[in-house]
N, C-alpha and C positions, 0 to 999 in steps of 0.2 A: 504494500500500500504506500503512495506517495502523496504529498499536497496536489492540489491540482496545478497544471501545466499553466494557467492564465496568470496564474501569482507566484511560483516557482521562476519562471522562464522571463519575466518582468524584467528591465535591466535596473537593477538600482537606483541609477541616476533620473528613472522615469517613475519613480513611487514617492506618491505624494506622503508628508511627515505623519508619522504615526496617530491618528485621533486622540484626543484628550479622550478623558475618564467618561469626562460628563456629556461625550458625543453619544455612549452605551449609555449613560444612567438615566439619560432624561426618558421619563415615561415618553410613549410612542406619540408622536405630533397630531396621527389620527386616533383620539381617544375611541368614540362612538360614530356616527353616524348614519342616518336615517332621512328614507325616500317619503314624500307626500303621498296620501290617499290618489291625486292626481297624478302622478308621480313627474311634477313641475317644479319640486324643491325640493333640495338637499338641505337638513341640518346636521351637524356636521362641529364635536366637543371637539377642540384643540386646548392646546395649553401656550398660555403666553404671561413668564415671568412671574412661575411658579402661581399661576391664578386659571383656575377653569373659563374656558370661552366660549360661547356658543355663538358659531357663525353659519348662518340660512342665507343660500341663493336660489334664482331658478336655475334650470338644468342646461338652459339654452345660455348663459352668461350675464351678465352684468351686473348692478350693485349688490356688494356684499354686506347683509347688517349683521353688527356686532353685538354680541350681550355679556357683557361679565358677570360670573358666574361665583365669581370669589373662591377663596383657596378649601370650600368645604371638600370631600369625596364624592364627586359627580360618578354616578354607575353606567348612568344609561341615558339615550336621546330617543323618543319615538315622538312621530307626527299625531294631532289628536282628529285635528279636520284640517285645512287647507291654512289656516290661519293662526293654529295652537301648538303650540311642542310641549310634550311633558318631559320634563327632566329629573331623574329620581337622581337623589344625593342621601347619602350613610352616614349617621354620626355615630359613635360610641358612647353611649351615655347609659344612668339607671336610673329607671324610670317605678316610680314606688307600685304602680301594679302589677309588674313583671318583677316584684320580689326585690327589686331595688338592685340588682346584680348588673354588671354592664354587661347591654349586648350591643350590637351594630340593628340600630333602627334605621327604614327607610322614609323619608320621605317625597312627598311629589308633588314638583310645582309647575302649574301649567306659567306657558308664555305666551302672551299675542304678539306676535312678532311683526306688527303694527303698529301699535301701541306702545310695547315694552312692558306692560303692565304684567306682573307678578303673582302668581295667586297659588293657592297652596290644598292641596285636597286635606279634607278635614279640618282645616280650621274653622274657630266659630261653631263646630260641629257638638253638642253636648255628649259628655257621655264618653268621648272618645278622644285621645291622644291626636295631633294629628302627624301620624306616620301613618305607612299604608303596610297591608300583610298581605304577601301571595303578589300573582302575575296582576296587570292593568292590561286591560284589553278594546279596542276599537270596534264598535258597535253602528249601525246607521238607519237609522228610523225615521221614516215619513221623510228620506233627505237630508237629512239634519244625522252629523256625528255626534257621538258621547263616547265619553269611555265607564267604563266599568272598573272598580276599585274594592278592596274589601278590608274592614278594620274589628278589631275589639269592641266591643261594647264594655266599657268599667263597671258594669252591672250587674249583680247578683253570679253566676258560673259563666263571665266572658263569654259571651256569644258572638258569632264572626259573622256580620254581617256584611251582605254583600250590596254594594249602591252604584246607580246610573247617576253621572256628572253631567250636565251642563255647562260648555262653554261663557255662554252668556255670561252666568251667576256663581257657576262651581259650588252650586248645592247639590247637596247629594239627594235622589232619591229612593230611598229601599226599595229594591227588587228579590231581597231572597233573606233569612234568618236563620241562621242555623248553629252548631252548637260547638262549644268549642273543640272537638275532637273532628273539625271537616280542616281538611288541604285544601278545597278547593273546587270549582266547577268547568266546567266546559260549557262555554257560551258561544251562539251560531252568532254569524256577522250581522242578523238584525237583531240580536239583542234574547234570543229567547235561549232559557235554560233546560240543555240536554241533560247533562249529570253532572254531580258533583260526586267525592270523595272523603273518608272518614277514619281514623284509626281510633278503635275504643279501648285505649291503653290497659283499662282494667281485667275489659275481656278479651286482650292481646288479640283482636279482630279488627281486619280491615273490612269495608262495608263500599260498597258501589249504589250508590243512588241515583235512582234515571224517573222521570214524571210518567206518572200513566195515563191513560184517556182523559181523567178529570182532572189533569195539575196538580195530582198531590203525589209528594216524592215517598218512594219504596225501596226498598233493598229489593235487587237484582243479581246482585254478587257479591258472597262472603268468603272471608277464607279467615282461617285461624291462623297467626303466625305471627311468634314471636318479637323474631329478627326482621328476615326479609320479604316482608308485605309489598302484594301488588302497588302498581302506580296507576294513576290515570292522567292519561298522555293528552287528549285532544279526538275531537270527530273520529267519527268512521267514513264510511262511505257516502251516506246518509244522512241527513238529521232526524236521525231516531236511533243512532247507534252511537257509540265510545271506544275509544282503543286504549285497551289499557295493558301494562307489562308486568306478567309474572315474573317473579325471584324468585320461588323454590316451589316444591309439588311436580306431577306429572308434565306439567309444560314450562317450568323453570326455561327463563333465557329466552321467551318468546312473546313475541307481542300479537293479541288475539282480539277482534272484533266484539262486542256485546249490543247484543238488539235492546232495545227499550222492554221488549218482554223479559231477557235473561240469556237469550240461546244465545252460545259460544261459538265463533264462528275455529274452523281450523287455523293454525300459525297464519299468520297474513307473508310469510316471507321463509326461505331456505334455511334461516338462523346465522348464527357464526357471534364475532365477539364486534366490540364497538360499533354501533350503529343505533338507527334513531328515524323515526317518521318524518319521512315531508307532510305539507299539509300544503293544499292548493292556495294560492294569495290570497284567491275574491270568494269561496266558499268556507275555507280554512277545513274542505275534505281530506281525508286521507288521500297522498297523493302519490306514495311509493318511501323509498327508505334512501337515507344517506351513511355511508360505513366508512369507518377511520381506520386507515391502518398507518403506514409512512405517512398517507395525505391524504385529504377526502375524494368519493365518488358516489356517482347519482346512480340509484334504481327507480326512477320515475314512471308509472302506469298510465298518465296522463299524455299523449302523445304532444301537447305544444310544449309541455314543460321538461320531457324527457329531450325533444331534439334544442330547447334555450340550453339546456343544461353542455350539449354536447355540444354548441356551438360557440360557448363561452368560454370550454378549451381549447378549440382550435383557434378561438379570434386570438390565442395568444402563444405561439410555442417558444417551447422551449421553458415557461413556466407552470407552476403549480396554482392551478385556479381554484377558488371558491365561491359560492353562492354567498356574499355577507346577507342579503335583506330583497326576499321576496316579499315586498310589504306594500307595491302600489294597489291600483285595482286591477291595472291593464299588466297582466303575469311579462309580458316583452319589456315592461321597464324595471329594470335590477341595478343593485349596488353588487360589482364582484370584488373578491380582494385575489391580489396574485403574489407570488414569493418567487425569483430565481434565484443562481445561485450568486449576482449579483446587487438582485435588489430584494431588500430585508422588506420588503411590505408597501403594493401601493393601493388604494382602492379609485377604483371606476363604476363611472353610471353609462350604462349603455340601455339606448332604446334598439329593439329589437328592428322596431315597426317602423321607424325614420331612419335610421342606420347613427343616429346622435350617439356620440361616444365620450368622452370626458373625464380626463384625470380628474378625480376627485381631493386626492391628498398622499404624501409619501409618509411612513411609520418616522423613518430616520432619516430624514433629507439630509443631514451634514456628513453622513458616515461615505466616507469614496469608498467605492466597489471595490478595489484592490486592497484592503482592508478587512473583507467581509469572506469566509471561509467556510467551506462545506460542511456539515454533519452529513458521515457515511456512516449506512450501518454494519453492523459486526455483529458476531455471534460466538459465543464460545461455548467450553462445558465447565460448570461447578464441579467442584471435588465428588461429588455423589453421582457424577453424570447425566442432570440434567443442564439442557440446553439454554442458555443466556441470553437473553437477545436486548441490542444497546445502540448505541451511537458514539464514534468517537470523532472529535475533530481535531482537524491537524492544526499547525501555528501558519499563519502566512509569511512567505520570505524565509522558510529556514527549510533543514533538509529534515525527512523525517527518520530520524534516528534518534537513538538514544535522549529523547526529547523527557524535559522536568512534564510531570502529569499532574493534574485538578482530577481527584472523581470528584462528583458530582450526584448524590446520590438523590431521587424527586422525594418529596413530598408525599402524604397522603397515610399510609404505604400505597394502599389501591388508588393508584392513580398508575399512569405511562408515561414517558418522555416519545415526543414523534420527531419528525424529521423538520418541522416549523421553525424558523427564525426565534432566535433564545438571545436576547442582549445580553445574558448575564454570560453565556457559551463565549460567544464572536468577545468580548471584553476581555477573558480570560486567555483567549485564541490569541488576540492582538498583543498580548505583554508576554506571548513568547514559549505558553503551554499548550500542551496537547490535554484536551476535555472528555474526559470519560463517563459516560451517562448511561448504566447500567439499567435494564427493567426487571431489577433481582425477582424472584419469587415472590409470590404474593401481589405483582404487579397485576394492572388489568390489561386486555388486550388481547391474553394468550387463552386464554379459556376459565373456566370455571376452577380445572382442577391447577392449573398454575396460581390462581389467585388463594385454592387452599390448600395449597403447596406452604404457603408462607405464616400458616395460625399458627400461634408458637413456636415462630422462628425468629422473634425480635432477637438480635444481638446472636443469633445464633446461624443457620444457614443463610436467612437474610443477608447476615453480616460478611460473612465467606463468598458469598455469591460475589460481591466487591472487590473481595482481597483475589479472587480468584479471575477475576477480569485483569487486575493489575497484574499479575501473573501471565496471563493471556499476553497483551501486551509488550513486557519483559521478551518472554520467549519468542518473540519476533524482531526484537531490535528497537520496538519502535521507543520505548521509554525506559530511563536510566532509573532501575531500580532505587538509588539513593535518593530520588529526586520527586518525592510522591507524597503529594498533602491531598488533603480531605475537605470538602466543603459541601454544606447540608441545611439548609430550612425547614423547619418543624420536624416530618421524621426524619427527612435526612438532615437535622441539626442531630437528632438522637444517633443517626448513624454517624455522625461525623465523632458526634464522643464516644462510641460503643468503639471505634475503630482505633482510639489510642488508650481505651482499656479495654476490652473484651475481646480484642483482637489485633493487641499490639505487636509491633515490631515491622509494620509495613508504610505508616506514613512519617514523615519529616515534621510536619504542624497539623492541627483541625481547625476549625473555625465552624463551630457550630451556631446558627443564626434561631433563635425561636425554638432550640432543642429541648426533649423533654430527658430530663439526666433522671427521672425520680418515676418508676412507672406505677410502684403505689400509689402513692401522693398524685399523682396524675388523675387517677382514677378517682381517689377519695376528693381531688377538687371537682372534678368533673359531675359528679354524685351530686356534689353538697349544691353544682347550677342546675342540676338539671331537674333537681327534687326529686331524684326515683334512682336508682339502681337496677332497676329491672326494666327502663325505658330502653325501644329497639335500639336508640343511640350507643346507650351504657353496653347492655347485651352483644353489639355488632365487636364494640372497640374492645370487652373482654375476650370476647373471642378469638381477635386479631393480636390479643398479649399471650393469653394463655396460661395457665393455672395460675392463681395469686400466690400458692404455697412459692413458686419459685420464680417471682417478679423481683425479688432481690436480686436474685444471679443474672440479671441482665439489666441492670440498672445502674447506670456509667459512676453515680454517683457512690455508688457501693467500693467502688475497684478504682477510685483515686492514686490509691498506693503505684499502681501500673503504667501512670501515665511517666513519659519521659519525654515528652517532644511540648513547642511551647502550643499554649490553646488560645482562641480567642474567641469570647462572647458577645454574641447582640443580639437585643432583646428591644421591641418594641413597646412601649410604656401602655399603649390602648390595645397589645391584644389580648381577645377574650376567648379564642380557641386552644392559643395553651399559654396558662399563668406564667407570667415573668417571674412568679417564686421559681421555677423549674431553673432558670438560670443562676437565679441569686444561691440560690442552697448552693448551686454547683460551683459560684467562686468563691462561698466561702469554704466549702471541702476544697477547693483544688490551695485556696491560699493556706487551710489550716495545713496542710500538705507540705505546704513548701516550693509547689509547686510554678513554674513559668506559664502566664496566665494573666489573661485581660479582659476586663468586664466594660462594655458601652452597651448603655440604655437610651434609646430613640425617644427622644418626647413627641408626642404626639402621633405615633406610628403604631400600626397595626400589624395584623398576622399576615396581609397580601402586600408590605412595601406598595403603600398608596399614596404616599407622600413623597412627592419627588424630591423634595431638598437633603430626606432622611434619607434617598435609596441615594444619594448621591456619597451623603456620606459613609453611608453602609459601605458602600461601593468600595472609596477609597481607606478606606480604612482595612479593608482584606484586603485588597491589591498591595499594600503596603508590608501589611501581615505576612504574605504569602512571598511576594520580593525578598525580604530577610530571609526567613527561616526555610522556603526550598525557591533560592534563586533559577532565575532561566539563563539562557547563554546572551551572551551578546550578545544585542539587534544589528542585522545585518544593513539598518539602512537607514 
């Protein structure tokens, strides 16, 4: 395996100066963006000097207005009618009905992007917070848009009600009541309710509600189960049916049709792993499936939607396209986004029906292509012989050999790394490492039995699955054993420490970001938010540890004594998926230790690096780490 030949073969003298830090750190320039109902305007989140912006055009060009947005957590951009954008934004705060514990609330604020004028779903609203809970959705009645929203009621046992907004006024009006154990409904594009969804924690029963002849909702499908209870996805074919997706029983792993009476239709699709329903733009019918492996592809049943889809690869070769936002009326007007192995991310609106085509925005406009370097995949075998499957990238500008290595182990655990533009990958790439991004066991992607390959493997085969990529590696040339650090966010913070004690002697430094050193304490904080121990959340995550008698032995903070390479902590102040105790405990074990060790806590930062000035420091603050304690070779240019 070699870098590629277009950056390799570069003369020196023709490679523009290395990119600063903060060319990778700045969050992507296209935050969100989103097509009108008419699909004549683009809105379209950017970032300008560390402040969210919302900028809406038409599609055809001319003036661009600008909204500041302020430095909150903007998530999201949708269009509400031709003249409204809703913009959902997250704060971390604790709120005394939710038990006073901080979580990440949302809320949603329409814009008239005429006006400028500001409004806020649920405020003024009695009774209720004004954040929103669950999806918002685009409804059209009698001509006239609304959207659909659903909040708490502070009332006697919280009930989730669900309300139609008006633009004009953004009062709500209730369309549906229900109780606080519902997810959620599936609502048709004029507004009427198909079914909704319920988990009755006490009697570990999920419940499927659909209307019958006289509009009053009934169970149509139950299933008892613990852990992993169905979903309910969106429309059928029909409006009078639902599609919803088993996780365990006879059809585990498949997504199946349900009629308004109950009858179960066969799998809608072959099966396999990562994938997920299209749903048609202007019906929001079931309209076939999209599946992830290296990079997404369309199984579309709809014949105009199946050949936009195949034409929106070819309009571009030599990249990786996607569908961002089937969201106008007219299915031929799309937002796609594309990745080469030159350009990290740009999105485009293209009409089908006029041939109008239009850059819409680049992720990283400053980063020069001759900077930016492939993730290839690779495959090896674990010491037990199973099969590994990863990504590893090379440095630009240097030869691959004996090269200093980064793993990089994801998140999650059940999560995947794919073949997609990674800032934090290309950042590490560019200062002169080779990036190794393992999908150890327990990953998702590869099937069911791979993901419970990995229960009760924390710190243990998990952990080896890693050291044994680096090994992999090694016995090729490509990387100098001496020369191998560790770097990890939430589980792969936890792997990053497990790897200079549970499995020492292979890395140089860790830098564990948001790791969990403590996996009792993990769980007994987790318990004490979530109010239950036996909630599917609690039940999933014990399962993924594995017996508590022996959560000591794989608990980094246990085996301090072990570590001998220096470590570095950062911990985000507001996150609320894993306690910044998990880090603090660990430096004071590592200093009662004696240990070479550094602890930075982020104010105002969370568990996704959502704040760009903090990911910037984050940033530099490892690159600096990682320079010391396992330097790269000279840059050659």
């Amino acid at each position: 395996m070699s870098a590629p030949a277009s950056q390799n073969n570069i003369p020196p003298h023709k490679i523009p100066p290395q990119p600063a830090l903060d060319a990778f750190c700045r969050k992507p320039a296209v935050h969100d963006v989103s097509l009108s109902p008419d699909g004549k305007r683009i809105a379209l989140i950017t970032w300008v000097r560390d402040r969210f912006v919302l900028l809406t055009q038409v599609t055809t060009g001319g003036d661009v207005r600008t909204f500041d947005l302020g430095t909150g957590k903007v998530r999201s951009v949708i269009w509400g009618d031709e003249r409204n954008v809703v913009v959902q934004v997250s704060t971390t705060i604790g709120l005394e009905a939710f038990a006073g514990s901080r979580q990440e609330h949302t809320q949603a604020h329409c814009i008239n992007i005429e006006t400028g004028k500001i409004r806020t779903l649920f405020d003024d609203m009695g009774g209720h917070y004004n954040i929103v809970e669950g999806d918002i959705n685009r409804i059209k009645q009698d001509g006239k848009y609304y959207i659909t929203a659903s909040n708490y009621q502070m009332l006697g046992d919280f009930p989730l009600l669900l309300y139609r907004f008006d633009f004009d006024t953004i009062k709500g009006k209730l369309i549906d009541t229900a109780n606080s154990d519902t997810h959620g409904w599936v609502v048709t594009p004029s507004g009427v309710l198909v079914a909704r969804s319920e988990y009755v924690r006490l009697r570990k029963e999920w419940r499927l509600l659909m209307r019958n002849e006289k509009g009053f909702w009934r169970p149509v499908f139950t299933q008892k189960e613990a852990i992993d209870y169905p979903s309910l996805i969106g429309l059928g074919r029909d409006e009078n049916s639902a599609i919803i997706y088993l996780d365990s029983g006879d059809n585990a792993g498949e997504y199946l049709e349900v009629k308004s009476d109950g009858t179960l239709s066969e799998p809608l699709d072959k099966g396999g792993y990562n994938r997920a329903p299209r749903f048609h733009p202007t019906t929001r019918l079931f309209a076939g499936f999209a599946r992830w492996d290296d990079w997404v592809s369309y199984e579309y049943s709809d014949p105009q939607l199946k050949r936009i889809a195949e034409v929106c690869q070819k309009a571009m070769p030599g990249y990786n396209v996607s569908i961002y936002e089937f969201a106008a009326e007219d299915p031929r007007k799309v937002i796609i986004y594309g990745e080469s192995p030159d350009d990290p991310g740009t999105y485009y609106y293209i009409d089908f029906g006029s041939k109008d085509y239009v850059a819409v925005g680049e992720n990283y406009p400053d980063l020069p292509p001759e900077w930016i370097t492939q993730k290839k995949p690779i495959s090896y075998k674990a010491t037990d012989g199973l099969t590994i499957h990863g990504y590893l990238t090379l440095p630009p500008h240097r030869d691959a050999k004996n090269l200093p290595l980064i793993v990089l182990p994801h998140g999650g655990p059940h999560a995947r790394d794919t073949s997609s533009f990674d800032w934090e990958v290309q950042l590490y790439a560019s200062r002169g490492y080779a990036v190794l991004q393992p999908n150890f066991r327990g990953s998702t992607g590869y099937g069911d039995d791979f993901v419970e390959a990995g229960y009760g493997q924390w710190g243990r085969k998990m952990q080896t699955d890693l050291s044994d990529g680096v090994r992999h590696l090694v016995a090729q040339g490509l990387v100098d054993p001496k020369r191998v650090a560790i770097v990890g966010a939430s589980y792969g913070g936890y792997a990053a420490l497990a790897g200079v004690t549970l499995d020492p002697g292979v890395y140089n430094c860790a830098v564990s970001v948001a790791g969990i050193s403590d996996i009792k304490s993990m769980l007994d904080f987790d318990t004490s938010q979530s109010g239950s121990s036996t909630s599917p959340m609690m039940l999933s995550l014990k399962r993924s540890v594995g017996d508590r008698k022996t959560l000591d032995q794989i608990s980094p903070i246990k085996f301090v004594d072990k570590v001998t390479v220096p470590v570095l902590l950062i911990h985000g102040k507001d996150d609320i998926v894993v306690d910044i105790g998990q880090s603090r405990k660990m430096e004071r074990a590592l200093k009662s230790a004696g240990k070479d060790m550094t602890f930075i806590e982020l104010k105002g930062e969370d568990h996704w690096s959502s704040v760009e000035a903090r990911r910037l420091e984050m940033s530099t603050a490892i690159v600096a780490f990682i320079e010391k304690h396992n330097p790269p070779d000279p840059t050659r240019v």
